[in-house]
Each structure stands twice: as C-alpha cells, then as structure tokens.
C-alpha positions in Angstrom: -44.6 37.5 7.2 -48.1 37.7 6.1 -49.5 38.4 9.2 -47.2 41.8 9.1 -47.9 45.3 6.5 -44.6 47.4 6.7 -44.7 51.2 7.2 -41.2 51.9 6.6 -37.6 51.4 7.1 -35.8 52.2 10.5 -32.2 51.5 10.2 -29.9 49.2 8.2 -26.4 47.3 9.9 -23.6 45.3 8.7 -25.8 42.3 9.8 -29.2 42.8 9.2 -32.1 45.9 8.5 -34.9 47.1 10.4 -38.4 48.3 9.4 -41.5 49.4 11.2 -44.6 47.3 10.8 -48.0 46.3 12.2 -49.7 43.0 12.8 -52.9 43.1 10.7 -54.7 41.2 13.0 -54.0 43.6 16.2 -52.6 47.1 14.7 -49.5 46.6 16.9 -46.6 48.2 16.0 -43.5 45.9 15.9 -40.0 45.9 14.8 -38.6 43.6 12.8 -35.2 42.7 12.0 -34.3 40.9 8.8 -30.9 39.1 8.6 -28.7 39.4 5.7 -27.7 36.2 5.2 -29.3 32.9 4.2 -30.2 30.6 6.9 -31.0 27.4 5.4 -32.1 25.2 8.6 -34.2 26.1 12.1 -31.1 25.1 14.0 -28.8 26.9 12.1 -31.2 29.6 12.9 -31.7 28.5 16.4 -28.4 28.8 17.4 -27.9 33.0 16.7 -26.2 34.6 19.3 -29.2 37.0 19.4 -31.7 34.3 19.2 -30.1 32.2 22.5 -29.9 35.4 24.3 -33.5 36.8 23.9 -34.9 33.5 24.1 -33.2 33.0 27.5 -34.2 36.9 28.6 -36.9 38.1 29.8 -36.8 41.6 31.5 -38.8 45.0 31.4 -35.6 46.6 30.7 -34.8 44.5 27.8 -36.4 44.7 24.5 -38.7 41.8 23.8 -38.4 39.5 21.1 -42.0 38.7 19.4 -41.4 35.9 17.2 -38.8 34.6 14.8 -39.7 33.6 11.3 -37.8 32.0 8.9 -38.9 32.5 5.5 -37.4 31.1 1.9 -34.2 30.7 3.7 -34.5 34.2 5.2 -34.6 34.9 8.6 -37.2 37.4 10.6 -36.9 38.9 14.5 -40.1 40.7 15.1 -39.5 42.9 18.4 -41.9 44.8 20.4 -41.7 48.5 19.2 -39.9 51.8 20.8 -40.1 54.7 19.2 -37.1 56.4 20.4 -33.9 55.5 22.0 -30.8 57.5 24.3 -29.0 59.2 21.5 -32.4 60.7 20.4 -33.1 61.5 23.5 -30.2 63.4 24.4 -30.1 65.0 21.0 -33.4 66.2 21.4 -33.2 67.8 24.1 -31.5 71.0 24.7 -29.5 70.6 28.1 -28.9 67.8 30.4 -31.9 66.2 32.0 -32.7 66.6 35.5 -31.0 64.4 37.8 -33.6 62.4 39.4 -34.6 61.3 35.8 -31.2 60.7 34.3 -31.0 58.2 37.4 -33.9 56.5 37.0 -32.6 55.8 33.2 -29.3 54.4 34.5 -31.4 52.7 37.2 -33.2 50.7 35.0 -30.1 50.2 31.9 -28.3 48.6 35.5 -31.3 46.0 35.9 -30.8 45.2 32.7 -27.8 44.6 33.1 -28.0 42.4 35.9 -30.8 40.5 34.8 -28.4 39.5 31.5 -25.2 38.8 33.5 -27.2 36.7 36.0 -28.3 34.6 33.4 -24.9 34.1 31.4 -24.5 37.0 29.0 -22.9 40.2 28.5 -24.0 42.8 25.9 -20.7 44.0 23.8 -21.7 46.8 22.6 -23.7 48.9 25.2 -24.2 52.7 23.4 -26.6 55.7 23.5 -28.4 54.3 20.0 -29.1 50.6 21.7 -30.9 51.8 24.8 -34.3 52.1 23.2 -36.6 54.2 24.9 -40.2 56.1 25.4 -39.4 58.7 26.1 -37.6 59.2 29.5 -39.6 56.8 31.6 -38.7 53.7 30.0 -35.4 52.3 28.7 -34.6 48.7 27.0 -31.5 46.9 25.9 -31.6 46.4 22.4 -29.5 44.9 19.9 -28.3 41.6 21.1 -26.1 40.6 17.9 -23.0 40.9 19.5 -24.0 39.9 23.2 -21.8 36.5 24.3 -23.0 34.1 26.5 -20.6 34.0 29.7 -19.6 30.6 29.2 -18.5 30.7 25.9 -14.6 30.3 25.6 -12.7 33.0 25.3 -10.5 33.9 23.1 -13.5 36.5 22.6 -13.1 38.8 18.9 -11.2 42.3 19.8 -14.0 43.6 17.8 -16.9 44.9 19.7 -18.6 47.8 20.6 -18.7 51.5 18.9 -15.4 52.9 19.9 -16.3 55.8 21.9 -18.0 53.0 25.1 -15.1 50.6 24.5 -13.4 49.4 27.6 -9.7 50.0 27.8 -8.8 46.1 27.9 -10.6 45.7 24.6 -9.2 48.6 23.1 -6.1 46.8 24.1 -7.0 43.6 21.9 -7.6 41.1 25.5 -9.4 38.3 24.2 -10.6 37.3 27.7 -13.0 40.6 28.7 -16.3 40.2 30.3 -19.2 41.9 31.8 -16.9 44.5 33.1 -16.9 45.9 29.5 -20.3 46.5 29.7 -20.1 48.4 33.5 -17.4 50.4 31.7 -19.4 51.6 28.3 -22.3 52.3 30.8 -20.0 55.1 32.5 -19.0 56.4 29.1 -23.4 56.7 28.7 -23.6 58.1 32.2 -21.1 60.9 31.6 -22.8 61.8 28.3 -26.3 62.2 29.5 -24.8 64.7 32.1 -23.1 66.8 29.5 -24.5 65.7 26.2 -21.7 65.3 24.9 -19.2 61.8 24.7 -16.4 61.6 27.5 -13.9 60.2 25.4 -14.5 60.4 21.6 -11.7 58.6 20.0 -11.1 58.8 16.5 -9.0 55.8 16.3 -8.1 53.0 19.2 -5.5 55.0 19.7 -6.6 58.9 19.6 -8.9 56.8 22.4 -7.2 55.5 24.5 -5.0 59.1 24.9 -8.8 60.7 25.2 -9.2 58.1 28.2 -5.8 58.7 29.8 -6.0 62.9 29.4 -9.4 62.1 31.8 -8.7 59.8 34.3 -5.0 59.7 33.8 -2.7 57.0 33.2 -2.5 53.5 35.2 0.1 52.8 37.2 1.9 49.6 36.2 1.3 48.4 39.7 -2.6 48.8 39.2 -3.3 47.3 36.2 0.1 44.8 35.5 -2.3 43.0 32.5 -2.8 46.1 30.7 0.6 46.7 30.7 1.5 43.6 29.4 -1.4 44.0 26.4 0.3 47.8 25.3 3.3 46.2 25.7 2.5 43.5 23.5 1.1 46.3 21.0 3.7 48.2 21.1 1.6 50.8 22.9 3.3 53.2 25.5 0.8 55.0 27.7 1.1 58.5 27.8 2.5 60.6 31.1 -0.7 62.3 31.7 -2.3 62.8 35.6 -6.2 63.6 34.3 -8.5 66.2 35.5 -11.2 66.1 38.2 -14.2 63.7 36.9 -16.1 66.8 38.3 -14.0 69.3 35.6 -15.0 66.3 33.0 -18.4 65.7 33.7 -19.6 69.7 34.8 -23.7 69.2 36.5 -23.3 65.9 38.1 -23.7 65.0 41.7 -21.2 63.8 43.9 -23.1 60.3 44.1 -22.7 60.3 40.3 -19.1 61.4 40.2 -18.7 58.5 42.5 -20.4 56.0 40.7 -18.4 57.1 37.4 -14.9 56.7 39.6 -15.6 52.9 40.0 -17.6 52.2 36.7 -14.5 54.1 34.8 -11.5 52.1 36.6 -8.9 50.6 34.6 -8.8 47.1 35.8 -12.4 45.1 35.2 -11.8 43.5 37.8 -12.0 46.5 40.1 -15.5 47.8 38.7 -18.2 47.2 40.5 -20.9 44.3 38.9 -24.6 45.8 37.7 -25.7 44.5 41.2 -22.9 46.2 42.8 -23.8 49.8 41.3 -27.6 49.5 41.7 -27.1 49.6 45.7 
C-alpha cells in the first residue's frame, strides 16, 4: 500500500470502506476498497465474489479493477477513479436531463449489462449510487460485492439490492432469480432519471410491492402463476389495484421510453427482455 498516499475517505458499507488515493509514482487518482474482514490466504482472497467477477470483466462500462493487495491479513481493491456517480448526478441537477443524453446513459449501463451476463454474472444490486459516472458522458458499473456468477446454484439469498430497484420475485423471497432482476432495477433507474424522483419507493417489502402494484397494477394469476404461489407461500395477498398510465407515472418521457419501461417493468422475468434485447 506503499505505493498509494490517501486523500480522504469516500464511503463506508457493511462490507468494506472506501477512500481516495493517488499512486506516488504516477499522481493517479484511484479508489480503493478495503475489506472488513481478515483474509488470511491469497485463495481465500482469490475466491471473492467481487474479485472472480472483475477479474473475469473487462468493459468500458464497467469500473476497472487496478490491483488487489493483501496486506497483514487485510485485503485491498484499488479501482480506477470516478468522481461522481447517477444519484449525484440526478441530484445535482435541477430537472430531468435531456433525452438524447439520458439515453445514451442507459445505452451504455445496457452494455454493461450484457457484457456481465454474457460472461456468467448478474449484478444484484443495480441502483442510482453504483452507476459511477463523469459526468453525463460516461457511466460504469460499480460495486460488484453482491454480483453472482450465473452458474452458481441457486438457492440465491432473498437479500439483495436497495429496496426501492428490487425485482418483484425477490421481494417475494424466490431463491431462483437471475439477470432479469437486474433488467428490472434498471427500469426503476430509467423512470427516475426522467422524473428525478424513485418509481416505487417502498418503505418496507411490503409498502413496495403495493407501490409497484398502484403503478403497473396487479398480475393476473394467469400471468405470473409462480409469483402467486411465492405471496401465497408468504402469506401475501396482492392488492385489487388496475395502475395508472406509465406515461401518468413517468411525466417527460418518450413513447420509445415508455415502451422500453413496459417490458423492462413486467412481472414475470421471464418476459423482460435480456440487456441485448433492450439495446436494439
């Protein structure tokens, strides 16, 4: 870590904290990430979710992993610096952003996307604060922690994602979700950088799933017979509600983008459209 002065901290997480730093060598401003917990061997090291994914992915749309160091037993990700990410950003400014650029940032978040599911991963936990950014122009995937390799067995946790951008089958406690989960938070982000403001802000699984049902209304049994049987296994009855218009919801957005929302925001995954699928 030598080879690193800090400037300051950027963030701390249940797993890990982040500072700002710069190689002495090259002034370059990195990232880096410094686990929590003790690893005690390279392999245990080695085999980190975030560590397999990264090391596998390799995309301008996904945030670059510099180096890992392991040091007395602690454990070091040094990233490739953004100074900004999507929350920021949409904080920051005060109305929506024009349309051509808010497509262009779900353009590239989409190969992103692709690039991980074609290669055997899925993100878990795709929100506004992990699509780093500079400015408008250029957006990376970030955070990896929670990102599951495709063919790992399910049963996956039930625990993923900030609740707002959780997928209705995982609010539901299905083990067996997959990239659809990710198609689904990224229509959650698209809504929200058309009205600066989140689609369906939940303040419990439950208060979200109501906020998800008084938008697009409830599924029919017919539709979506597995997330029937997962309320019914909850105890969970879905509420009589028909929605309003996605163009009432999300005021300012095209009809190509009120289209692309209808298939990203469908109840059964299996009836979103892949990252490849939405791209065209």
């Amino acid at each position: 870590m030598n080879r690193y002065v800090v400037l300051q901290q950027l963030g701390d997480g249940t797993y890990g904290s982040v500072v700002l730093a710069q190689r002495r060598d090259t002034g370059e401003k990195v990232a880096i990430k410094r686990m929590k917990r003790k690893y005690y061997s390279w392999d245990e090291a080695m085999n980190l979710r975030e560590v397999k994914s990264l090391k596998k992915l390799n995309h301008a749309n996904i945030v670059k992993l510099r180096e890992v160091i392991r040091e007395n037993d602690t454990l070091y990700f040094v990233f490739e610096y953004m100074r900004g990410n999507l929350y920021q950003l949409m904080r920051d400014s005060e109305r929506p952003l024009p349309e051509p650029v808010l497509r262009n940032i779900l353009y590239q978040v989409l190969q992103g996307l692709a690039h991980m599911h074609r290669h055997g991963f899925f993100h878990r936990d795709l929100k506004p604060e992990n699509l780093l950014c500079a400015g408008p122009d250029l957006i990376k995937i970030a955070d990896l922690g929670l990102a599951r390799e495709v063919r790992s067995r399910p049963p996956y946790t039930d625990y993923v994602s900030t609740r707002w951008y959780r997928a209705p089958e995982v609010l539901l406690r299905d083990t067996h979700y997959g990239p659809p989960i990710d198609l689904w938070a990224l229509g959650c982000i698209a809504a929200e950088l058309y009205t600066c403001r989140p689609l369906f802000p939940g303040n419990s699984e439950i208060d979200q799933l109501y906020k998800i049902c008084g938008v697009l209304g409830s599924p029919e049994r017919g539709e979506w017979p597995e997330g029937f049987a997962l309320a019914e296994a909850l105890r969970f009855r879905f509420p009589a509600s028909a929605g309003v218009p996605l163009a009432r919801a999300v005021p300012g957005a095209s009809a190509a983008a009120l289209a692309l929302l209808a298939a990203l925001l469908r109840y059964p995954p299996r009836d979103r459209p892949t990252a490849p699928q939405a791209l065209r």
